[in-house]
N, C-alpha and C positions, 0 to 999 in steps of 0.2 A: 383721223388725228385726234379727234373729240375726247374718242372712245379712249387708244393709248393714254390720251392724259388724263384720263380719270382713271386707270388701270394703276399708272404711274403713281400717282396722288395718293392712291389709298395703300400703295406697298411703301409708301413713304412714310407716312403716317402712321403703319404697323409697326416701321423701322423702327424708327423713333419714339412710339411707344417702350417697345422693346427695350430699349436702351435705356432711354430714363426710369422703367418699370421694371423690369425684369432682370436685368444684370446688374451684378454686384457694382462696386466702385470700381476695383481694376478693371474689369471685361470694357464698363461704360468710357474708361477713359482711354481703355487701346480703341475703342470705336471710335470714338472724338479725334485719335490720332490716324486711323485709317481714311478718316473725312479730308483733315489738314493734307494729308499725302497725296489724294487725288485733287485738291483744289490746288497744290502746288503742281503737279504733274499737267495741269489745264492752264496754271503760269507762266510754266514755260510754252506753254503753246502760244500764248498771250506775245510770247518774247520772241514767238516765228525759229524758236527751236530744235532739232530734232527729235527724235525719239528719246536716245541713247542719254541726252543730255535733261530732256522733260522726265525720263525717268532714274537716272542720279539725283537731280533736284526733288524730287518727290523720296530719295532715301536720304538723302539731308535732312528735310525737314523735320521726318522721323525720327533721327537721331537727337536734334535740337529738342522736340518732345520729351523723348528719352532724359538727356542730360538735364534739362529744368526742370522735368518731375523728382530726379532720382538722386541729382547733385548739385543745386540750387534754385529748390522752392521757393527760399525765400527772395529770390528774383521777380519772383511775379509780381508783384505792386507794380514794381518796377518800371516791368513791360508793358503793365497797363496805364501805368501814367505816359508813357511814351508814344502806345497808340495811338490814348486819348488826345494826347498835341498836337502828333502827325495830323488826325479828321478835324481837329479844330480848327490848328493854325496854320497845317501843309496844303490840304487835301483844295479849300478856296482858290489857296492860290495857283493849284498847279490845273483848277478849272479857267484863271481871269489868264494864265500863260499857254494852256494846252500842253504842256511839257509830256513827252512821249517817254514808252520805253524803249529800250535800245535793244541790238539785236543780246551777242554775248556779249553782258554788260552785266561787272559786278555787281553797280548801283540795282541792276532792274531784279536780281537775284536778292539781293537785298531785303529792297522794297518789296518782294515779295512775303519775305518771310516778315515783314513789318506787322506786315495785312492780316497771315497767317496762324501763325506762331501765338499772336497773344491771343483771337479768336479762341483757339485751342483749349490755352490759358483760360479763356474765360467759362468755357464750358465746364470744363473740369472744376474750377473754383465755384461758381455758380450750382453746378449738381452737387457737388458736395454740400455744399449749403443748402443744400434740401432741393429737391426735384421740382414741386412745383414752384422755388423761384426761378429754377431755369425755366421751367413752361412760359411762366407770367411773364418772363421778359423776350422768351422767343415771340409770345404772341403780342407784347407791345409793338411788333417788327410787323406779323402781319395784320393787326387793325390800323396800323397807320398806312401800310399800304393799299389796305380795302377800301377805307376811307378816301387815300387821294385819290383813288381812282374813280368814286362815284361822286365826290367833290368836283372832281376836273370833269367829267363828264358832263354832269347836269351846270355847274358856273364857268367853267373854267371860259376863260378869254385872254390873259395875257400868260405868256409862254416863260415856261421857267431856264429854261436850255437851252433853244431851240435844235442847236447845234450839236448838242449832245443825246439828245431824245427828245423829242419831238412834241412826242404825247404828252408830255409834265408842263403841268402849268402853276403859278402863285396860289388858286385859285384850291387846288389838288392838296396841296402844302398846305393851307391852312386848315382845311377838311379833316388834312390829317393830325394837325395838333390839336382842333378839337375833339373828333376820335379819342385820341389819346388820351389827351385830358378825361373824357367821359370816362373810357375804360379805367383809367387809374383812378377815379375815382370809385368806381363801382369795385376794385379790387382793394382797396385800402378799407372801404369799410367795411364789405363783408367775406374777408377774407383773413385770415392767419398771419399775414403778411403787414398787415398795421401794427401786431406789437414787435415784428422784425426791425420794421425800419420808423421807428419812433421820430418822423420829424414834421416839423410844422410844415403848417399850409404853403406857404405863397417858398417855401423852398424845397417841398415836394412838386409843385406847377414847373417852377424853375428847373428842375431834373426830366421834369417826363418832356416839355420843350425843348430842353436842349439833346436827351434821345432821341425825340424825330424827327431835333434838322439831322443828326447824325448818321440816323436811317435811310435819310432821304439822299445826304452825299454817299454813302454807299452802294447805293442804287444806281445814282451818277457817275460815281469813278468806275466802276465797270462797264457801265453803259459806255464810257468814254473811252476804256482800253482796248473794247472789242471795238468799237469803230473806227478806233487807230489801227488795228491790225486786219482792219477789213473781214471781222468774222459776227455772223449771227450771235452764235451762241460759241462759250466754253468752251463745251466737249459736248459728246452726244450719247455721254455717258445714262442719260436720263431721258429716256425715248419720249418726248414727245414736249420735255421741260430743258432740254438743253445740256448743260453742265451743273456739277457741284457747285462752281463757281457762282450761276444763274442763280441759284435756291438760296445762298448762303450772302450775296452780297450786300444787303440792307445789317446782315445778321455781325459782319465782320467790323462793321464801325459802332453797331449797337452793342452787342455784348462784351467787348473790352470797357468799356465805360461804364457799362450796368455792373460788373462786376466789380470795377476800380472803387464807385459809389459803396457798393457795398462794403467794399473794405474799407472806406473814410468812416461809414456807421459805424460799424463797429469795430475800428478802430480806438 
C-alpha cells in the first residue's frame, strides 16, 4: 500500500507540474476541466447514483466550464463570492444540522456544481495570474494540513469533530494556522508575491486565517459526505489516495476565496 502511494504521489506531482509548467493556457484550463469532470462524476457517487447518471453529471459540468469560460467570464467574481458565502456561512451550519444529500435530488446536483464549478473557476483565474500564485495557494492547503496533523498529534486533546473525523482535533487547527501564518510570512517576504498583493499586516493575518478555517471545513464537508453515504473514499480513481475528490477537498473551499481575494486586490 506504502509503495502504491508513493508511486501515486509522485505521478501526481509530475501531473501537475506539467500542467502549470508545461502547457499553454488553453491545454492547462481543459486539464483543470477534465479534474472538475471527475470530481463531479465521484458526486454523484456521493449522491448513491448510477453510472449512466454519475456520468451525465460529470458532462454537465463540462459544459458549465465551457459556457463561463467562453460566454460569461465575467461571471466569475460572481461565483466566487458565492462559494466563498456557501463555506462561510452554509457549510457551519449544515455541520451544527448534519443535513445530507439526497438521493436524485436537484438540490444535491446543485450543490455539487456549487463546490465544483467555481474551484475550476478558481484555478483558471489563479494560473492565469501567474503559476506560482496558484502553487503558493495550493501549498497554503497542504502546509496547513501537514501542520494539523503534527500539531494534533504531538497536543492535540480536545476533538474538533468527533463525529465527523475523529482524528481532528482544536489542537491540529491551531498548528495549522500557525503553519500558515509562518509560511505566509516566509512567502510574502521573500517572494514576488509581496509587490502582487500590496496589503498591510494584520489584514494579510486576517486572510491567511480565514484560508485555513476554510481549508479545514473542506476537509470536513467531505469527510462528512462520504460518511453519510457510507464510503471510505471518493472513487478509487487514485490507487492508493482514494478519489479526485480525496486530494482536492481542503483545495475546493480554499481556492475559490484565494482567488475571489485576489480579485478584491486588484480590483
Amino acid at each position: 500500500m506504502l509503495k502504491t502511494r508513493v508511486i501515486t504521489a509522485l505521478l501526481l506531482v509530475v501531473g501537475l507540474a506539467l500542467i502549470l509548467f508545461a502547457m499553454p493556457p488553453l491545454a492547462a484550463q481543459l486539464a483543470f476541466a477534465a479534474i472538475a469532470a471527475l470530481a463531479a462524476w465521484e458526486w454523484g457517487g456521493l449522491m448513491k447514483q448510477d453510472q449512466p447518471a454519475r456520468v451525465m453529471y460529470a458532462f454537465v459540468l463540462l459544459l458549465f466550464c465551457w459556457q463561463l469560460s467562453v460566454g460569461a467570464p465575467e461571471l466569475v467574481p460572481a461565483l466566487l463570492g458565492v462559494s466563498a458565502a456557501f463555506w462561510i456561512l452554509v457549510v457551519p451550519l449544515w455541520f451544527r444540522f448534519k443535513w445530507r444529500l439526497a438521493g436524485n435530488d436537484f438540490f444535491g446536483y446543485l450543490l455539487g456544481a456549487l463546490v465544483i464549478l467555481p474551484t475550476w473557476a478558481a484555478m483558471v483565474a489563479l494560473n492565469t495570474a501567474g503559476t506560482w500564485l496558484m502553487l503558493a495557494a495550493m501549498a497554503l492547503v497542504w502546509v496547513a494540513d501537514i501542520s494539523a496533523y503534527f500539531a494534533g498529534r504531538t497536543f492535540g486533546r480536545h476533538k474538533l469533530a468527533p463525529a465527523i473525523s475523529p482524528g481532528k482535533t482544536w489542537e491540529g487547527v491551531a498548528g495549522a494556522v500557525v503553519g500558515v501564518l509562518i509560511y505566509g510570512g516566509i512567502v510574502l517576504a521573500f517572494s514576488p508575491l509581496k509587490d502582487t498583493l500590496p496589503l498591510s499586516l494584520p489584514l494579510v493575518i486576517l486572510m491567511l486565517v480565514l484560508l485555513t478555517a476554510v481549508s479545514v471545513m473542506g476537509d470536513l464537508f467531505e469527510s462528512l459526505l462520504k460518511r453519510q453515504a457510507g464510503l471510505k473514499d471518493s472513487s478509487n480513481l487514485l490507487p492508493g489516495h482514494g478519489g479526485v475528490l480525496d486530494r482536492i477537498d481542503a483545495l475546493t473551499s480554499t481556492l475559490p476565496l484565494a482567488a475571489l481575494i485576489l480579485h478584491w486586490v486588484r480590483s
